[in-house]
Every structure is written in C-alpha cells, then in structure tokens.
Residue, then its C-alpha position, 0 to 999 in steps of 0.5 A: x436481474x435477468x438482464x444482467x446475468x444473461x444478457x451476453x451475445x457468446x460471440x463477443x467473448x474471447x476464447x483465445x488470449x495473447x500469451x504474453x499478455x497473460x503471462x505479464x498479468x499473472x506476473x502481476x497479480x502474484x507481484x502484488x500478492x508479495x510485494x505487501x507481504x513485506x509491509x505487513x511483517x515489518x508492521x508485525x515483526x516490529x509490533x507497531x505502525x509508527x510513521x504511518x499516516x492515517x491520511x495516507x491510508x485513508x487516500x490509498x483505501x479509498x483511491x483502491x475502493x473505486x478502482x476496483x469497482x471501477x474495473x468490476x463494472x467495466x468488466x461485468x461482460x468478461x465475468x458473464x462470458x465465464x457461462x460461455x468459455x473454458x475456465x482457463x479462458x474465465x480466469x484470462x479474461x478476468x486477470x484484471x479484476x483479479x489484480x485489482x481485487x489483490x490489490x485492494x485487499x493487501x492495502x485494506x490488510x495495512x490498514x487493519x495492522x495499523x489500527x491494530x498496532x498503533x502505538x500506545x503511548x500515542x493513543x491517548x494524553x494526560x489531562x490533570x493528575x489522573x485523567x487522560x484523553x483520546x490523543x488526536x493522532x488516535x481520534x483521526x486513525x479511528x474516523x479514518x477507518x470508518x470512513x473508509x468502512x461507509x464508503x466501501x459499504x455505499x460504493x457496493x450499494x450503489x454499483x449492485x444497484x446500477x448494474x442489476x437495475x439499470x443495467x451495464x456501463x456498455x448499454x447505459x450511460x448511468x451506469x458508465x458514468x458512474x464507473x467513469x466517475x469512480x476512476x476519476x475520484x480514484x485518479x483525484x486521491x492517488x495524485x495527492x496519496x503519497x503527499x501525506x506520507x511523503x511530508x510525514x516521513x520527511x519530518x520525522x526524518x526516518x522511515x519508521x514502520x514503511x516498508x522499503x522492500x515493498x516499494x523497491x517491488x512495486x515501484x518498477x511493477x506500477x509500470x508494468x501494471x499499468x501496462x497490463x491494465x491499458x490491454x485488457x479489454x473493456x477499460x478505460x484510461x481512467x482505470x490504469x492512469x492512477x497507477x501511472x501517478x501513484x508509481x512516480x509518487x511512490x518512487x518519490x518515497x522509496x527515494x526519500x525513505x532510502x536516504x533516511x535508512x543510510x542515515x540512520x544507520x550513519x547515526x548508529x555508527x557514530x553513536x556506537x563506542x570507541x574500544x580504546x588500543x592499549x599503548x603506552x600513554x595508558x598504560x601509564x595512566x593505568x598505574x595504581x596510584x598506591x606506591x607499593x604497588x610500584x616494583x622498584x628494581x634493585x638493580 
C-alpha cells in the first residue's frame, strides 16, 4: 500500500502545462458531457429504447470499461503527483482520466435508460391462451446488463489488486501488461461495437430511438479525442487508437441513420392527404341529387 501512495519522485511531476493542450481537453471533457445528453432525452422524451441493440451496448460498456481503467492504471503517477502540485496543476495533469471517466458513465447512463425504457410489448410473447414468456430480445437485454455489471466488478478487483500489491505499470511488467491487455480487448470490442447497431438500423430501415445530434457531436470530437488522448503523458497507443476506430464506425452510422431520417419524413409527406381545390368538376359532383334542390331560372 505504502508503495503505491508514496512511492513518486516530485520532480517527475509537471507543474506547467501547454495551453492549448489544456484548453483542447477541457473542450473535450465538456463535449462529452453534452454530446450524450441528447441521446438520453430523446430515450426519455420518447419513453422507449426501440432500435437500440443490446450487443450494441454491451460491446461499448465493456470496450469503455477497460479504457477507463486503462488510463487509470497508466496514470496512477499524474493522481500521486496531486501530494506534490497546485490544484489546477492536478486537474491538468489528470484531464485525461476525467475524459474517460465522463465517457464511461454517459454510456453506462444509456444503458440504464434502455433497461428502463424497454419497450413492453417486446418483453414478453404469448404462449397458449393465457400463458406468456420472457420474449428473447428481453432475456439477451437482461444477460447484457449483468455481464456488463461482473465485468466492471472483476476489472475494479483485479487493477485495485495489481496496483496496490504488486505495484505500478511503470515498475512491473504485470501490472503494465494487464493495463496493455485492457486497451487491446477494448481496441477488440470498439472495431465490431458499431456493427450491431449499424445492421440493427439497417434492417429496420430507421433510426428509431438513436440519436442523431449525439453523433453529429461526437463524430468530429472522436478525432480531436484522439488527439488530446495521444499527448497526454503516460499513455500508450493502445488507449486512444480505440477512439480512432469507433469514430470511423460511428460516422459510418450518423451516415446511414441520416438517410433513414429524409426518408422517413418523405414517407410522411406522401402518406399525409390531399385537400382537394374546389373547381368546377366538383362542384358538379357536389350537386344534391334531390330535383327540388335544383333553382330553375324562369327566365
């Protein structure tokens, strides 16, 4: 225990930041906080999570899971360094554990609203006269969410335990190839997260409960994400390179559910009735049939 909380030489912390580093990952740490919002009021708003996939969700939690104690890992010597600096130099220093952990609770947020506005009439299916049963889509949201749950719990344990008995990524191989080996599953997961979602919306042919604001934000913030993530000190390529490849994907998705969205509201066009003009064809066709309606002129 000892080692880990102590064990920092204070002049291998830095004081001093580059601004306009700074000023980009602040950027990017409040980008994140808004881009989700607008995925979890249109969730809300619409009081249900259909078009969501639960592999979807599952990939992304996980794949976020082991980015965050990824960097958390890496940067056990940023969070010690706070004993030694000003506060603002702490919060610099750390911006990138900030981003991550914003990140990883916004998505986990989606997750919650989809368990808890799941549709009803998806959750369960008719069985006999009187009987239902847990509908499939139900059962795999259901072993999506506790996966996700034991795998957050058995990821805390293990990187609690390397770090405070066996000691930090930069002094012990274990402890570095475990945080090596969480960037790579999360690299694994975020290549194939968007493939659910993108053959779920295609199927369905709209865009359902996704959000097309949220992507149109973090999109073009991926990028700059990943920017941000590659200068700060103590990571590795194996924690920004994910965001590298989810944000082609998620284009890949903006692009599709913006094509879904004009047509959708091309469909509503056609469907919507025509007010007939009044000419004189109908008002012919509009002449009571009783003959004593009809004024004869006596002239």
């Amino acid at each position: 225990m000892d080692r880990l909380l102590f064990d920092v030489d204070p002049k291998d912390c830095r004081s001093h930041n580059n601004f306009l580093e700074v000023f980009i990952a602040v950027f990017i740490a409040c980008g994140l906080l808004i881009s989700y919002l607008p995925q979890h009021y249109r969730i809300i708003s619409l009081k249900s999570s259909e078009g969501i996939s639960p592999w979807f969700l599952l990939l992304g939690a996980v794949s976020m899971t082991c980015s965050f104690f990824n960097i958390l890992i890496l940067q056990i010597p940023q969070l010690e360094c706070c004993k030694y600096v000003s506060g603002r130099a702490c919060f610099e220093n750390t911006l990138g554990v900030t981003q991550l952990t914003i990140q990883w609770f916004m998505f986990t947020m989606i997750l919650i609203l989809f368990m808890a506005y799941f549709p009803q009439y998806r959750k369960y299916i008719p069985i006999g006269l009187d009987d239902v049963a847990i509908s499939k889509d139900w059962s795999v949201s259901l072993y999506v969410t506790a996966f996700v749950t034991l795998h957050f719990i058995f990821t805390l344990v293990v990187s609690v335990y390397l770090l405070i008995f066996v000691g930090k990524a930069d002094e012990h191989d274990l402890t570095k190839y475990w945080a090596d080996a969480l960037g790579i599953i999360s690299l694994i997961l975020a290549s194939v997260q968007y493939l659910p979602q993108i053959w779920r919306t295609w199927q369905g042919k709209t865009v359902g409960a996704l959000s097309i604001p949220m992507m149109l934000v973090q999109t073009p913030g991926s990028f700059l994400f990943v920017y941000s993530l590659a200068t700060r000190e103590g990571t590795r390529w194996t924690t920004w390179i994910v965001f590298l490849i989810t944000g082609c994907l998620q284009g890949t998705l903006l692009i599709m559910c913006i094509c879904w969205y004009y047509r959708e509201q091309r469909e509503k066009c056609i469907e919507e009735p025509i007010v007939d003009v009044p000419n004189e064809r109908t008002a012919l066709l509009n002449t009571p049939n009783d003959p004593s309606s009809i004024i004869v002129d006596d002239e």
